[in-house]
N, C-alpha and C positions, 0 to 999 in steps of 0.2 A: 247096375250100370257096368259095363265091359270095361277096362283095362285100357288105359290109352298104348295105344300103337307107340313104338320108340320114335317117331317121324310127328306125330300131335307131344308130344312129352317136351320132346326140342322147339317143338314151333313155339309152345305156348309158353317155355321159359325165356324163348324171346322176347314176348309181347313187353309192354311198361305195362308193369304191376300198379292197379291203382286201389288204394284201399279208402273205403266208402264208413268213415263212422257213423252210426243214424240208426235210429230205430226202424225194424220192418215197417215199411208200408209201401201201398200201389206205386205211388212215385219214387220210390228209391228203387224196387224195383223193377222199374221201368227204365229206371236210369242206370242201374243194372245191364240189361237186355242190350240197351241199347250202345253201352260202353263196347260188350262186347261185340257187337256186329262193326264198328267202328275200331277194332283192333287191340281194344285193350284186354288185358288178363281183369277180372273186376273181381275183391273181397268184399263183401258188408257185413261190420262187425257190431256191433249195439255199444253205445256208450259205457263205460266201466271203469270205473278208478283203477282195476288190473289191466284192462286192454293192452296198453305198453309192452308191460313187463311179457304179456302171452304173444306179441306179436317178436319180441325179441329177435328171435332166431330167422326173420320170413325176412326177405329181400324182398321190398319197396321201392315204388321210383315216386310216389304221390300221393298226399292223404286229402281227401275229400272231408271236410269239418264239415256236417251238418248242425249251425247255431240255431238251433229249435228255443223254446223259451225255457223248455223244461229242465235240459241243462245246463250245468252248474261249472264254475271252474275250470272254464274252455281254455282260459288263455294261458291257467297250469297246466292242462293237460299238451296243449300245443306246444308251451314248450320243452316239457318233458321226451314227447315224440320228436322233435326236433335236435335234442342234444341226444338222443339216443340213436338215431336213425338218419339225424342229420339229412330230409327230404323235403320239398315244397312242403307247404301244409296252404289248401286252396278252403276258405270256408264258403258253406252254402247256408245264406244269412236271410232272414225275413225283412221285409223291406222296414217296417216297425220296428228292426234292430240296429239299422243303419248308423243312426246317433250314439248307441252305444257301442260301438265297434273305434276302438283307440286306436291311434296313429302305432302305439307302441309295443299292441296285440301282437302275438307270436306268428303271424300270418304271415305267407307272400303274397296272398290276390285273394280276392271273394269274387262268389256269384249273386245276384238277388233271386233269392226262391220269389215265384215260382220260376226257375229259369229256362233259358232258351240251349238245347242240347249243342248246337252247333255253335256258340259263345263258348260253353262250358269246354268244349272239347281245344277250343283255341285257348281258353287262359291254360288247360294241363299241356299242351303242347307247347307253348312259348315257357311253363315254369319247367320242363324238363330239358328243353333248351337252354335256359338258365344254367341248370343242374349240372350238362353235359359240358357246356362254355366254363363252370368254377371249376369241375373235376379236370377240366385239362389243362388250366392255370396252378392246379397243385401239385402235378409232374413235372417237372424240369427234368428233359434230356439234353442230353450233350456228348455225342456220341454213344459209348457202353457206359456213360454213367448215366444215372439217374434216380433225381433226388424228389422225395415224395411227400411234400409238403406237409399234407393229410396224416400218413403216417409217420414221421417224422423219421423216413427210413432213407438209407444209404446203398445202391449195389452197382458194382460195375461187372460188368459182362455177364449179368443175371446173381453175382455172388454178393452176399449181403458186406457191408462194410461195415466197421463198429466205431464210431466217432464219440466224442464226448461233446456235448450239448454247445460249448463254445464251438468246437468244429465244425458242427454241423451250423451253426448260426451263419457261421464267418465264411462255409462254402454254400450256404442259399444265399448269400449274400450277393457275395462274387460273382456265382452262374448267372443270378437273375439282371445281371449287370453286364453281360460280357460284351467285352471290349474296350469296358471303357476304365479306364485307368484311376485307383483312388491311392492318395499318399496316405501314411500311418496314421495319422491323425484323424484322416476322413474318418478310415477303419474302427479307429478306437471311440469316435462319437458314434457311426453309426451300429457299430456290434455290441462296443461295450456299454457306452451309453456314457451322457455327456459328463455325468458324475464319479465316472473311473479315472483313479488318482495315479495310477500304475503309468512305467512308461513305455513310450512306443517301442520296447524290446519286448512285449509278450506278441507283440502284430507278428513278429520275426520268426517267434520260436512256433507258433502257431501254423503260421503259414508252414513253416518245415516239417509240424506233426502231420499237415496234413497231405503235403508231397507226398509221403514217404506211405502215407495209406493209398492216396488214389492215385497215383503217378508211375510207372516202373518204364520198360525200356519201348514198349509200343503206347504209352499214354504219358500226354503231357498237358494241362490243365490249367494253371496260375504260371503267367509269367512274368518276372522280379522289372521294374523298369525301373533303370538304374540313377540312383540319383532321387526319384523319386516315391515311388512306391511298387502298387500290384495292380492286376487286373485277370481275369478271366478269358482265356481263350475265346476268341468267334469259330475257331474252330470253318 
């Protein structure tokens, strides 16, 4: 097989990566064939207590579970891929397995084997819609700052910022709130939580740590309202 061109190399790391767990057969790889002509990049891997750990390093947008009978320990496996990879996880389930298929299963959505290609392609479109809708809910911008829920990172003007874990609480807090005015007290139930015995002078001193990191002569972010407490720029 020839070498992809730089131009198929880019196309195809655009596609949404869909990975297919399932034993070979005519129908998977059918389902295969057919993913791809409908746009998707398609892997098919065989069931394996390592798959995980060997898929580690591979960027994923969608795991396809085939619940065959034969396998064992799906709904560990599911959520092992899930806290590692953090992706849909859609199963393709035998209608005979319906009943055992729990509310509390590591799954977003199922298909019924034998299923309909044109369903199947709408539930991985609407879970990566999903996907793309949470991943923009764990950015907060706000002008050059921007705070990353996900990674629990801090940078303004692209430069990373180093906050300590109350700081970082106490301005996802604020951003995700902006405009709207909370007194110390709010702050100290909703940050530190209702059993912090401390007084409202660490809201103070807090607020001030964190001026003094993400604030200087063209950035201003938390404004003191006097009298009563803080709030977050609308910028």
């Amino acid at each position: 097989m020839a070498d992809s061109t730089p131009t198929e190399l880019s196309r195809r790391l655009a596609l949404p990566r869909v990975l297919v767990v399932a034993d070979q057969s005519e129908q998977i790889r059918r389902l295969r064939s057919e993913l791809a002509e409908r746009g998707f990049d398609c892997l098919v891997v065989p069931y394996d207590a390592k798959t995980v750990e060997h898929l580690a390093g591979r960027s994923l947008d969608v795991v396809l579970l085939d619940m065959a009978e034969a396998l064992v320990d799906l709904d560990v496996w599911a959520e092992k891929m899930k806290q590692q990879k953090q992706i849909p996880v859609i199963a393709l389930i035998p209608r005979g397995r319906l009943r055992s298929l729990d509310s509390s299963a590591n799954i977003d959505d199922f298909v019924v084997t034998p299923w309909e290609t044109t369903e199947l392609i709408v539930r991985i479109e609407r879970s990566l819609g999903r996907k793309r809708n949470k991943a923009k809910e764990e950015v907060i911008r706000c002008g050059d700052l921007v705070i990353d829920s996900a990674k629990c990172e801090v940078s303004l003007g692209g430069k990373p910022i180093i906050l300590t874990f109350k700081e970082y609480q106490l301005l996802k807090f604020l951003a995700s709130n902006r405009g709207r005015v909370f007194t110390r007290e709010d702050l100290l139930d909703k940050v530190w939580g209702w059993d912090y015995y401390g007084g409202d002078r660490t809201v103070d001193v807090h607020i001030r740590r964190l001026r003094s990191k993400i604030e200087d002569t063209n950035h201003s972010f938390i404004e003191t309202i006097r009298n009563i407490g803080y709030r977050f720029s609308e910028l």
